[in-house]
MIMIZA-686062 format. One line per field, with one value per atom (N, C-alpha, C, O): atom name; x, y, z. Coordinates in steps of 0.1 Angstrom, whole numbers, plus 5000, padded with zeros to 4 digits. Last residue first. Example, Ala and Ser with C-alpha at 12.3 -4.5 7.8 and 13.67 -1.06 7.14 Angstrom:
BEGIN
atomo <- N:CA:C:O:N:CA:C:O
px <- 5128:5137:5129:5134:5132:5123:5132:5142
py <- 4978:4989:5000:5011:4943:4955:4967:4967
pz <- 5071:5071:5079:5080:5078:5078:5078:5085
***
This chain:
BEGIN
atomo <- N:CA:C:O:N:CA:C:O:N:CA:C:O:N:CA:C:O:N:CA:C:O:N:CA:C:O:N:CA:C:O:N:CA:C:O:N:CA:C:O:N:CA:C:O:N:CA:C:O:N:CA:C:O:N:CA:C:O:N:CA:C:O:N:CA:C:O:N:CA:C:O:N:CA:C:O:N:CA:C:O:N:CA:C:O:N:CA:C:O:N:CA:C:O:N:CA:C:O:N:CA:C:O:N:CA:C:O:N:CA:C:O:N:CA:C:O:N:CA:C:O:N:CA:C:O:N:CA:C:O:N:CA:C:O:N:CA:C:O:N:CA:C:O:N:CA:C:O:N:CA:C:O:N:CA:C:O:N:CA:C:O:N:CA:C:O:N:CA:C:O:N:CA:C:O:N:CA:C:O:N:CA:C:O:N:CA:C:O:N:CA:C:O:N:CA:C:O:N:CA:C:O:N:CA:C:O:N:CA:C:O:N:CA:C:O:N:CA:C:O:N:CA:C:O:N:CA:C:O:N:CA:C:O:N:CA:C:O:N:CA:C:O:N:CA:C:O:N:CA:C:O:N:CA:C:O:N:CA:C:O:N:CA:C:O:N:CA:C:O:N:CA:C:O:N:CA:C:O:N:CA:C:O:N:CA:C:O:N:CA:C:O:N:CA:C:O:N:CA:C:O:N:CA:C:O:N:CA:C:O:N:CA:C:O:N:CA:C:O:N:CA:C:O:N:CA:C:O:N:CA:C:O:N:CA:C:O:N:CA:C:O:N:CA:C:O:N:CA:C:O:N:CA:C:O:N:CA:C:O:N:CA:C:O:N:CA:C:O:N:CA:C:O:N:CA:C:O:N:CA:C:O:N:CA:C:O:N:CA:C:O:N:CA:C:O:N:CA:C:O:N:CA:C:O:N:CA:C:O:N:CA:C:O:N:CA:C:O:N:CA:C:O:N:CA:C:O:N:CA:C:O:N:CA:C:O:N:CA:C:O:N:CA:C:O:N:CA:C:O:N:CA:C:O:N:CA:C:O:N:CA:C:O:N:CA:C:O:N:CA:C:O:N:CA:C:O:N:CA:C:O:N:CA:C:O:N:CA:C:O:N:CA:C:O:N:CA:C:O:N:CA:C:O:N:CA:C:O:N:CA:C:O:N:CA:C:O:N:CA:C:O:N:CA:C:O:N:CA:C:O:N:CA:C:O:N:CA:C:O:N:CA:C:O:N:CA:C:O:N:CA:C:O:N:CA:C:O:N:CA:C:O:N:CA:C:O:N:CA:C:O:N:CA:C:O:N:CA:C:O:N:CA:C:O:N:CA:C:O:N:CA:C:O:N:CA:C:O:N:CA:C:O:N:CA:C:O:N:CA:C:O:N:CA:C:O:N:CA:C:O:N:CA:C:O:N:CA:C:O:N:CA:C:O:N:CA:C:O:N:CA:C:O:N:CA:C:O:N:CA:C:O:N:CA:C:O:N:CA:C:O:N:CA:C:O:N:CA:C:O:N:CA:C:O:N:CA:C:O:N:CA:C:O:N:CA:C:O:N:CA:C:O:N:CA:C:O:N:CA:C:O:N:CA:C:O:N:CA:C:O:N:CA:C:O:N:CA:C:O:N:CA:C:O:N:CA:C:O:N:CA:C:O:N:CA:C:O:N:CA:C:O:N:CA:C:O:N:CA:C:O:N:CA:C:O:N:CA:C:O:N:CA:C:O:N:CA:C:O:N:CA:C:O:N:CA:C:O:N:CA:C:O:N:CA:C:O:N:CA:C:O:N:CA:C:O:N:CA:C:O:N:CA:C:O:N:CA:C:O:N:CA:C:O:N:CA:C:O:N:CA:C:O:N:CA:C:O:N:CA:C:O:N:CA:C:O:N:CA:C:O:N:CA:C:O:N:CA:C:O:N:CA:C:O:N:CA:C:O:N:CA:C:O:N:CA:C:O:N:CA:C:O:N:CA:C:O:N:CA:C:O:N:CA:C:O:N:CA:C:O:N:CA:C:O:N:CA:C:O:N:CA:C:O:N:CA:C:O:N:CA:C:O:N:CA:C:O:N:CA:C:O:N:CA:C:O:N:CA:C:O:N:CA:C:O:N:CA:C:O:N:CA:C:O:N:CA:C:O:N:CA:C:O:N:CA:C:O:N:CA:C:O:N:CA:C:O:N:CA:C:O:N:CA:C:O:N:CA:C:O:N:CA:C:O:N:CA:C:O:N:CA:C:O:N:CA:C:O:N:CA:C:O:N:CA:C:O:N:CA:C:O:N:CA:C:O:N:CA:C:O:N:CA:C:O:N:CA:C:O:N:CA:C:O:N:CA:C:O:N:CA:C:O:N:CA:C:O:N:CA:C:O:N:CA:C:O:N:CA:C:O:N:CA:C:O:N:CA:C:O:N:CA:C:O:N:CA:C:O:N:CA:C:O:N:CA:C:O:N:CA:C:O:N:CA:C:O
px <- 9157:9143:9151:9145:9169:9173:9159:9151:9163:9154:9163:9162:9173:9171:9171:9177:9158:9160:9158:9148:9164:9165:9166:9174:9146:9154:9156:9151:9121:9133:9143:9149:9096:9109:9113:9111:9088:9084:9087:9082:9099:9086:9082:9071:9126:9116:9101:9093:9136:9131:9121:9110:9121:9134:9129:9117:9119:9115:9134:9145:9129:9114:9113:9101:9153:9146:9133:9126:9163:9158:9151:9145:9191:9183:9174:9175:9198:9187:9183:9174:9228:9217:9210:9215:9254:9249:9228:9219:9283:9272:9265:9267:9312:9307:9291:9289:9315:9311:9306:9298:9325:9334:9332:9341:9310:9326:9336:9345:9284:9293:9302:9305:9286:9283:9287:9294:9294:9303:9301:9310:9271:9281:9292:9298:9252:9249:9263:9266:9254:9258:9254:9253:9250:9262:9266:9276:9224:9235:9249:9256:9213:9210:9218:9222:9223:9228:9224:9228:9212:9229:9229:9240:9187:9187:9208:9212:9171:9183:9189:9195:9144:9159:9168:9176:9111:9124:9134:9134:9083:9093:9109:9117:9072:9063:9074:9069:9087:9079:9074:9072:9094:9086:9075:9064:9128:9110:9106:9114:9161:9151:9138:9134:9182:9177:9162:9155:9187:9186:9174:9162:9201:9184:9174:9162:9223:9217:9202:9195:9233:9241:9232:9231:9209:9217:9221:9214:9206:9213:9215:9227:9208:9199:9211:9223:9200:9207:9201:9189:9196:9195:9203:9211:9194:9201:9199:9199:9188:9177:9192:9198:9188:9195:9181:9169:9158:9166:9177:9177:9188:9180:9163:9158:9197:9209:9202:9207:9185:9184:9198:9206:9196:9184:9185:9186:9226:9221:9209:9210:9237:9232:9229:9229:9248:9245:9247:9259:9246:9252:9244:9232:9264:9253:9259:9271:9286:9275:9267:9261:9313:9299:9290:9285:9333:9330:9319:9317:9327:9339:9340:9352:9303:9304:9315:9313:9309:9300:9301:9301:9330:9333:9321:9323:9319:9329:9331:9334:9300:9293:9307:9304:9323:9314:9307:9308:9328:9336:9331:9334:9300:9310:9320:9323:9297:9291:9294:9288:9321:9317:9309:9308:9314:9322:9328:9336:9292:9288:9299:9298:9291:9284:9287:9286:9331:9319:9306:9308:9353:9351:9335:9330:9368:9360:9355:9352:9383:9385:9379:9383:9374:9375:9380:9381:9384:9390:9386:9392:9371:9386:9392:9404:9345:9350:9363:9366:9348:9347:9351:9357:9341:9359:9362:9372:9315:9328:9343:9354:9305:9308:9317:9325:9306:9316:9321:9333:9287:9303:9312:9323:9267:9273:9287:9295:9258:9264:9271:9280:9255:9275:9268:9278:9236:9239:9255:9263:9213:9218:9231:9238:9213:9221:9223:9233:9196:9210:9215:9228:9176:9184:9195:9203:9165:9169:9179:9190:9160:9172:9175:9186:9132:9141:9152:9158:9129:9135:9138:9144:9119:9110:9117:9113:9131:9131:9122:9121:9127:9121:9123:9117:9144:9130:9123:9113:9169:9169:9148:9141:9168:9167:9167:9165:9169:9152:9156:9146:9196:9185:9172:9165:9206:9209:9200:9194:9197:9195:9200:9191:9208:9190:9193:9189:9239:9230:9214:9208:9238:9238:9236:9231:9226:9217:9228:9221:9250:9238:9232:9231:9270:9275:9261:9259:9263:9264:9262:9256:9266:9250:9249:9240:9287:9279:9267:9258:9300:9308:9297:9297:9278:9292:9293:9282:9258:9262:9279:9287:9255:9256:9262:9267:9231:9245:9244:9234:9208:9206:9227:9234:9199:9199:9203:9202:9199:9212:9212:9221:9175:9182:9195:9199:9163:9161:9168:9169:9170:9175:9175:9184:9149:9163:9171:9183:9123:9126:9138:9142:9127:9126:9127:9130:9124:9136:9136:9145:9098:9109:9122:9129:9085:9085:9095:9101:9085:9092:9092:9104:9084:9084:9090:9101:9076:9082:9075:9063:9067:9061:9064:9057:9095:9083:9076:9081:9114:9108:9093:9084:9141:9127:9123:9128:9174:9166:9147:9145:9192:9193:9185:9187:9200:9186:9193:9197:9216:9217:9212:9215:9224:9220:9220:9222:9215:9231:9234:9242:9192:9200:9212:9220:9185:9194:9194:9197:9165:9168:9173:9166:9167:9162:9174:9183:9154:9160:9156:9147:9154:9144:9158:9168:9168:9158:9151:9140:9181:9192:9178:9180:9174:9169:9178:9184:9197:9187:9180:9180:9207:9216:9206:9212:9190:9188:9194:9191:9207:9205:9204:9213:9202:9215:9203:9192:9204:9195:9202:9210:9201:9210:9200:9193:9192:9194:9200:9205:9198:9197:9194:9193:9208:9216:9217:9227:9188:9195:9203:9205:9184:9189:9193:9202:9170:9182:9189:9201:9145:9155:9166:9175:9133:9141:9148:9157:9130:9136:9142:9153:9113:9127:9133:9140:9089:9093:9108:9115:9088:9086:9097:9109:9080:9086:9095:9107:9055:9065:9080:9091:9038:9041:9054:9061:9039:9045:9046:9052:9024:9032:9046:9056:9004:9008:9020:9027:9010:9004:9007:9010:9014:9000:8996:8986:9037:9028:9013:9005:9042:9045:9035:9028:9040:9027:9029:9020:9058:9045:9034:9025:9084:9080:9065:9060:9080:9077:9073:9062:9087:9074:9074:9063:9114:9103:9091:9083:9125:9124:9115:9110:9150:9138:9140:9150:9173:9175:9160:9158:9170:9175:9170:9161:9161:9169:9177:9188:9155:9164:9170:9182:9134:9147:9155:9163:9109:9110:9126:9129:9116:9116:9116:9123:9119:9132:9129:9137:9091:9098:9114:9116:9079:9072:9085:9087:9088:9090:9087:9094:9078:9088:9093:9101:9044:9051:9066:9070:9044:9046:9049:9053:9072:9062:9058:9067:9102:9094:9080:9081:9136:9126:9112:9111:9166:9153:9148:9155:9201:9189:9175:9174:9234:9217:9211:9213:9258:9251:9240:9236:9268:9264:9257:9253:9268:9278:9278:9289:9243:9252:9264:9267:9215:9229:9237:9241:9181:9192:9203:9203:9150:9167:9174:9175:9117:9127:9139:9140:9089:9100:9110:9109:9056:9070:9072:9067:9030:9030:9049:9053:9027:9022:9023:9017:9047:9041:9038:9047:9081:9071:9062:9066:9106:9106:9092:9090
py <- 8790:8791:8783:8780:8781:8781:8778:8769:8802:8788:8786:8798:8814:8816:8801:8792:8833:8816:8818:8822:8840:8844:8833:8823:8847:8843:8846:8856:8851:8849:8842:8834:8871:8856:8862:8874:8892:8886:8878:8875:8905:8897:8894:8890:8912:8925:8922:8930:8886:8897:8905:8906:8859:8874:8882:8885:8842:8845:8852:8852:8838:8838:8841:8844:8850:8852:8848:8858:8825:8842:8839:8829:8826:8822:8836:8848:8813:8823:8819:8811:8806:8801:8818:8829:8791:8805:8800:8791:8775:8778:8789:8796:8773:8780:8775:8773:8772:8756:8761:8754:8797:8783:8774:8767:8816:8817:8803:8800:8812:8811:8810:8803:8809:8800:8801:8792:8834:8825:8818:8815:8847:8849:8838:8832:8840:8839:8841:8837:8850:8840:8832:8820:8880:8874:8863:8862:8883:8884:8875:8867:8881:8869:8867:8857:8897:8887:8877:8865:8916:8919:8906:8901:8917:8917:8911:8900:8916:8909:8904:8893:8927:8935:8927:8929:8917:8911:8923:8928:8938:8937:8930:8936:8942:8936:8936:8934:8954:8962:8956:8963:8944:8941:8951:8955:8964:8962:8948:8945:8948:8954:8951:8939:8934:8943:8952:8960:8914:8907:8922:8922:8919:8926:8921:8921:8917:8925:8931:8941:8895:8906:8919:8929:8877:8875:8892:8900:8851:8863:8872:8875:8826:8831:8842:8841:8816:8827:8829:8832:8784:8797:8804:8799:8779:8782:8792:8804:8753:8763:8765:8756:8740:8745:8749:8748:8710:8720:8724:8719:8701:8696:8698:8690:8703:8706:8702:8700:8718:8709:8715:8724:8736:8724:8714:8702:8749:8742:8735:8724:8774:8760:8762:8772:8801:8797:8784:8780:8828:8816:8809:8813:8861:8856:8836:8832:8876:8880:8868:8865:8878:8882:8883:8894:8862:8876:8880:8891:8835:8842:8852:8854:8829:8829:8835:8841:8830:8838:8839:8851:8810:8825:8835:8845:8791:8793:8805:8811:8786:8788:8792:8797:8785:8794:8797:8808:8761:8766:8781:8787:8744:8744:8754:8756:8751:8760:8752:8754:8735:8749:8754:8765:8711:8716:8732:8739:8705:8705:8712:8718:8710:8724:8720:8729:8716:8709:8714:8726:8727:8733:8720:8716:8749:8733:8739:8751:8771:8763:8743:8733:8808:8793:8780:8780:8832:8827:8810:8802:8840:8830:8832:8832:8848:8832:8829:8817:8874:8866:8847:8839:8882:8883:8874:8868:8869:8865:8870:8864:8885:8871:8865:8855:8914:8912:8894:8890:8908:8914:8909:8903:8904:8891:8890:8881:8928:8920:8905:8899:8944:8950:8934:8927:8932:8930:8929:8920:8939:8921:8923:8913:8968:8954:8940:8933:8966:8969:8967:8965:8954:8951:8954:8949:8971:8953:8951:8947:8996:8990:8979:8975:9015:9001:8998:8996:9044:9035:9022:9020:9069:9060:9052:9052:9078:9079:9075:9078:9055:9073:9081:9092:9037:9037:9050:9053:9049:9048:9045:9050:9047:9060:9059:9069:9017:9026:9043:9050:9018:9008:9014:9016:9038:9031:9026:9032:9022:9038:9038:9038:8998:8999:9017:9020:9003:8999:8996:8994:9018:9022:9016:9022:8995:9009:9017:9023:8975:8974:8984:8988:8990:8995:8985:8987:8994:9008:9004:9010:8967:8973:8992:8999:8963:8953:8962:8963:8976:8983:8977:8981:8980:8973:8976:8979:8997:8987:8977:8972:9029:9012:9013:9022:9055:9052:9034:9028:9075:9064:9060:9063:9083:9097:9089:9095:9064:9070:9085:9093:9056:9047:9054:9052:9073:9075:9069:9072:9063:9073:9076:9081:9042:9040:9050:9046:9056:9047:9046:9047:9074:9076:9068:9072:9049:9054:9064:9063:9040:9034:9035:9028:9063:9061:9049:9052:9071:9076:9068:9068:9049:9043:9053:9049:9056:9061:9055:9056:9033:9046:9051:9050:9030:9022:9034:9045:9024:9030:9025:9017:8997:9004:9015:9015:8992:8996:8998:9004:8975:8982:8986:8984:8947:8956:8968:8963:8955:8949:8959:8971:8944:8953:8947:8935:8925:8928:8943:8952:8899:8913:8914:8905:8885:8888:8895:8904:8869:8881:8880:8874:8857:8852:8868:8873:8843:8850:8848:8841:8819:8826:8837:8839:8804:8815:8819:8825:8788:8799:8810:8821:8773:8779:8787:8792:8769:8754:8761:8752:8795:8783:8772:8764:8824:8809:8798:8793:8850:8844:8827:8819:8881:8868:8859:8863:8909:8903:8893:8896:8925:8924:8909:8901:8953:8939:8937:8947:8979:8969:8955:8947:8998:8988:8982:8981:9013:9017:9008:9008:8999:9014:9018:9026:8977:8975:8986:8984:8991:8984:8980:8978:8996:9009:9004:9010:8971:8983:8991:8990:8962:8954:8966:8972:8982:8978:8973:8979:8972:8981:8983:8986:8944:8947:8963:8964:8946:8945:8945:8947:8954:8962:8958:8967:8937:8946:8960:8971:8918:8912:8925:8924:8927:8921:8919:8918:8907:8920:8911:8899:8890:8893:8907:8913:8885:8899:8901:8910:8858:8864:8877:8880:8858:8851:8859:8866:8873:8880:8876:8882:8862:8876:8881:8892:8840:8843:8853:8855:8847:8843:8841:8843:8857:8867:8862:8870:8840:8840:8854:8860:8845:8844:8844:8847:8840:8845:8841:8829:8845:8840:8844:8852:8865:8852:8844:8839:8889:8889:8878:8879:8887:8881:8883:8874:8895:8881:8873:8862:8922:8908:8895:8886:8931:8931:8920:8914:8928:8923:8921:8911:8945:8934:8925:8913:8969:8962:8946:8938:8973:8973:8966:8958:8978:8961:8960:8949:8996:8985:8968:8957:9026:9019:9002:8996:9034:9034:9030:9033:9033:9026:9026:9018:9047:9046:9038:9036:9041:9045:9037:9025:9047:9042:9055:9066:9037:9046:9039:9027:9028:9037:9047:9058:8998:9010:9019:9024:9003:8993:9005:9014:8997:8998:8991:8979:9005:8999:9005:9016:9010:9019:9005:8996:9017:9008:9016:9024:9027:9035:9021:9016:9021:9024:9026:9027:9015:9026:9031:9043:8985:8991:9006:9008:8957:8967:8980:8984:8944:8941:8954:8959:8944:8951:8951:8957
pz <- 8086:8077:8065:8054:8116:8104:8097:8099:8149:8141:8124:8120:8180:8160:8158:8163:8208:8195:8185:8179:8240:8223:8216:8219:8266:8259:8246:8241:8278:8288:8284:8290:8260:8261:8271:8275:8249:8260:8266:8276:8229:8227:8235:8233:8236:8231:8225:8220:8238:8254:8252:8258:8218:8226:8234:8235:8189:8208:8205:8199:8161:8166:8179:8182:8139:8150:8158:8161:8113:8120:8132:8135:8091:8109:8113:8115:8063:8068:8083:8087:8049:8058:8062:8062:8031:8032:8042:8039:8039:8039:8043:8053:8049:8037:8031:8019:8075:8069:8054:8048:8082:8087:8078:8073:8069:8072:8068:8061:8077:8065:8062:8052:8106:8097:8083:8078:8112:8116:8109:8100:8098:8094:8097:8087:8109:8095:8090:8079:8137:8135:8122:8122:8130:8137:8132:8126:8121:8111:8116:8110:8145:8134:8124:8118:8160:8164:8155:8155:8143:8145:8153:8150:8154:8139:8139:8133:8177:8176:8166:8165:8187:8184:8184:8193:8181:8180:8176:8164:8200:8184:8189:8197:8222:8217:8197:8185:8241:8233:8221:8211:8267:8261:8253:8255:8272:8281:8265:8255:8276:8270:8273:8276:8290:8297:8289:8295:8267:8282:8286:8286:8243:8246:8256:8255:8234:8229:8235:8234:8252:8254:8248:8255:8270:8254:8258:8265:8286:8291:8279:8278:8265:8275:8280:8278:8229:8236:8249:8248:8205:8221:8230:8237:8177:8184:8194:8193:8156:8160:8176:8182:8124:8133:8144:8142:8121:8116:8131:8142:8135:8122:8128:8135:8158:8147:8133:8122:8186:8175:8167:8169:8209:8215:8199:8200:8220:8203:8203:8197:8238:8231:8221:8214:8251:8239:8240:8242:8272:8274:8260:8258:8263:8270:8271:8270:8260:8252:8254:8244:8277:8285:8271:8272:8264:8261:8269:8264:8275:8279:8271:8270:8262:8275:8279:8289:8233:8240:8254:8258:8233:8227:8235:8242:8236:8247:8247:8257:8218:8228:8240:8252:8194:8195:8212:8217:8201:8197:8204:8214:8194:8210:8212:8224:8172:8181:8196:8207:8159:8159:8163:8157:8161:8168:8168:8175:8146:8163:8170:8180:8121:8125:8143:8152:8112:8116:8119:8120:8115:8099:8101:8091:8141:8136:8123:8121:8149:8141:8135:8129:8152:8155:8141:8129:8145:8158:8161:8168:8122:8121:8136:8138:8130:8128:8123:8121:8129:8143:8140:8146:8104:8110:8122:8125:8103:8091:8095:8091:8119:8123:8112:8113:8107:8121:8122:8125:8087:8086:8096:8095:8102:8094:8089:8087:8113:8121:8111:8116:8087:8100:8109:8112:8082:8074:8082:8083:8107:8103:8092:8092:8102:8118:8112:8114:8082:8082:8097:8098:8087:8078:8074:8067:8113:8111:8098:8101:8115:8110:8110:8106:8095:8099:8101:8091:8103:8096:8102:8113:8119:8108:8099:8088:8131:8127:8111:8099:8154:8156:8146:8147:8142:8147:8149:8143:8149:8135:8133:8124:8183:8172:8158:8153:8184:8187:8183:8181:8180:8173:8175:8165:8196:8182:8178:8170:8221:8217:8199:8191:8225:8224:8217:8206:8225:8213:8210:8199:8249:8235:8224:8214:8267:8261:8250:8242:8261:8258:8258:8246:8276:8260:8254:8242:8298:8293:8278:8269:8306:8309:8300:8297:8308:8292:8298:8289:8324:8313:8302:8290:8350:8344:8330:8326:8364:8371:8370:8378:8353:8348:8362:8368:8367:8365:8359:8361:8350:8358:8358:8348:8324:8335:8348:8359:8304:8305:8317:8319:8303:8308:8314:8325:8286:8298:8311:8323:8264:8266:8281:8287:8259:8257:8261:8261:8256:8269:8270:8282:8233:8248:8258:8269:8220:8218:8231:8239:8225:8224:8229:8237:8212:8226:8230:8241:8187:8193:8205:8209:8162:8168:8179:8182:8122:8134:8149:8150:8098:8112:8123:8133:8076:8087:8093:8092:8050:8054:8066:8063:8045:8045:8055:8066:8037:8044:8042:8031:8019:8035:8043:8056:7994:8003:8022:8032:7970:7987:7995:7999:7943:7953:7962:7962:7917:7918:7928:7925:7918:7922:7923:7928:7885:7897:7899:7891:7860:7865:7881:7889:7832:7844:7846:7840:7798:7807:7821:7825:7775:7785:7786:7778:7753:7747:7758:7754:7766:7764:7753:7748:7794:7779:7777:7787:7814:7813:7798:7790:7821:7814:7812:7804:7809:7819:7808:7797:7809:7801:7808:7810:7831:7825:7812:7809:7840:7832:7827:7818:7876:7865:7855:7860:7897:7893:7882:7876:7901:7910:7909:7918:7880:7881:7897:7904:7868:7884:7886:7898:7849:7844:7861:7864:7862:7852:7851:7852:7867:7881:7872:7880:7841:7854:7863:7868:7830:7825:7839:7844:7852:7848:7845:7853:7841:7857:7859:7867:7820:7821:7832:7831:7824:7813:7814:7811:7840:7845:7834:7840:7821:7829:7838:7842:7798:7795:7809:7808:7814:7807:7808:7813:7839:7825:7825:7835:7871:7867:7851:7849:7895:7889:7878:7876:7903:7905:7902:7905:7898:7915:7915:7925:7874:7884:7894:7898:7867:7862:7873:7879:7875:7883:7877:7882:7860:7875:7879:7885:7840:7839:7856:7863:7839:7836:7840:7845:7868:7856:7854:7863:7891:7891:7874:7867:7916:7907:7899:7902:7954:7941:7930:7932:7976:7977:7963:7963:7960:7971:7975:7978:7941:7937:7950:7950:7953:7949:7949:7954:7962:7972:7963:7966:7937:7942:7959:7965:7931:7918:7935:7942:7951:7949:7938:7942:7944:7957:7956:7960:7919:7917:7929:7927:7928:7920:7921:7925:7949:7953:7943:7945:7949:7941:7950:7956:7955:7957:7945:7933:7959:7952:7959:7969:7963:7969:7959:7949:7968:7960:7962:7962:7974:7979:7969:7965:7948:7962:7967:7965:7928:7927:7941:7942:7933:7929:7928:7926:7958:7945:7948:7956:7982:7980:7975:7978:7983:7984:7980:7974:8007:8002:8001:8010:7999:8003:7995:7986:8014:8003:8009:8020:8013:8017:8005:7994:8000:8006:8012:8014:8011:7997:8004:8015:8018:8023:8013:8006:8022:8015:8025:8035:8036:8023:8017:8007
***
């Protein structure tokens, strides 16, 4: 979301709706994780007083955030998103996406080798487009792992990614440990999403960070940020989400 020059897309009640400018970007990263004061969002920006004033105003009138009253002053305020970031604007990435297609002049070997290039083709055509989809992969994948987790049943974090690592292995979506539990940090070898993908030098495993943001929520109702540091599309002979 951050970057002076995009267009960021979110989604309320009202639809998707663009935002472009970089303080207003600047205000809706701050709060994405939590809920911020006025005097924050000034340091955070560095701007006046009455510009961001301003600024609040229109992200209120688009009802992407919302204005509460800080239970600790009941004379401050503090500001929430009441949106959900989907998308940015990026520089189209055609070649990619021609690599992913090219795949399909070639016969699969097995039913995970077809339905991986459709999802490289998916993911590197929203790219050719000049859109990000990480954020909205991670979002359908957190969906999915919040339905995916009522197949298991440890309410533990160990016995739910034993739970889990069986789930992977006997769906073919790759082989899954745990090297730490403090912090998490969780490895995928074979990983379903992006075993077969070149080194194009960018992490595609938005939908598997969501994935397991999801099981995790689900199960141990904690809300966690795993992200991605190694993967194929980096040059790994693997995938590892780290808990930020």
């Amino acid at each position: 979301m951050k970057g002076e020059g995009h267009t960021a897309l979110f989604s309320n009640r009202d639809g998707i709706i663009a935002i472009e400018g970089p303080v207003k970007l600047q205000i809706m990263e701050l709060l994405k994780d939590s809920s911020r004061s006025f005097d924050e969002i000034v340091k955070y920006t560095g701007k006046a007083k009455s510009t961001i004033s301003v600024h609040l105003s229109d992200l209120k009138q688009n009802n992407l955030l919302e204005e509460r009253i800080d239970p600790k002053d009941k004379r401050k305020k503090t500001y929430v998103m009441c949106s959900q970031y989907a998308a940015c604007s990026q520089k189209p990435i055609v070649e990619h996406y021609h690599a992913a297609l090219k795949k399909f002049t070639t016969t699969f070997d097995n039913e995970r080798e077809l339905l991986t290039s459709i999802l490289h083709a998916v993911q590197s055509g929203f790219e050719a487009q000049g859109i990000n989809h990480r954020p909205i992969m991670e979002t359908i994948g957190q969906d999915v792992g919040m339905r995916v987790a009522e197949n298991f049943t440890s309410t533990y974090i160990e016995g739910l990614f034993e739970e889990v690592a069986d789930y992977w292995e006997t769906h073919k979506l790759g082989y899954l440990s745990v090297p730490s539990y403090d912090p998490l940090a969780i490895q995928i070898d074979d990983c379903f999403v992006c075993k077969s993908a070149p080194d194009i030098g960018q992490k595609l495993c938005s939908f598997g960070e969501g994935l397991l943001q999801g099981i995790i929520y689900q199960k141990l109702n904690m809300q966690c940020n795993l992200v991605e540091i190694e993967c194929h599309g980096n040059g790994d002979d693997h995938c590892l989400f780290v808990m930020q």
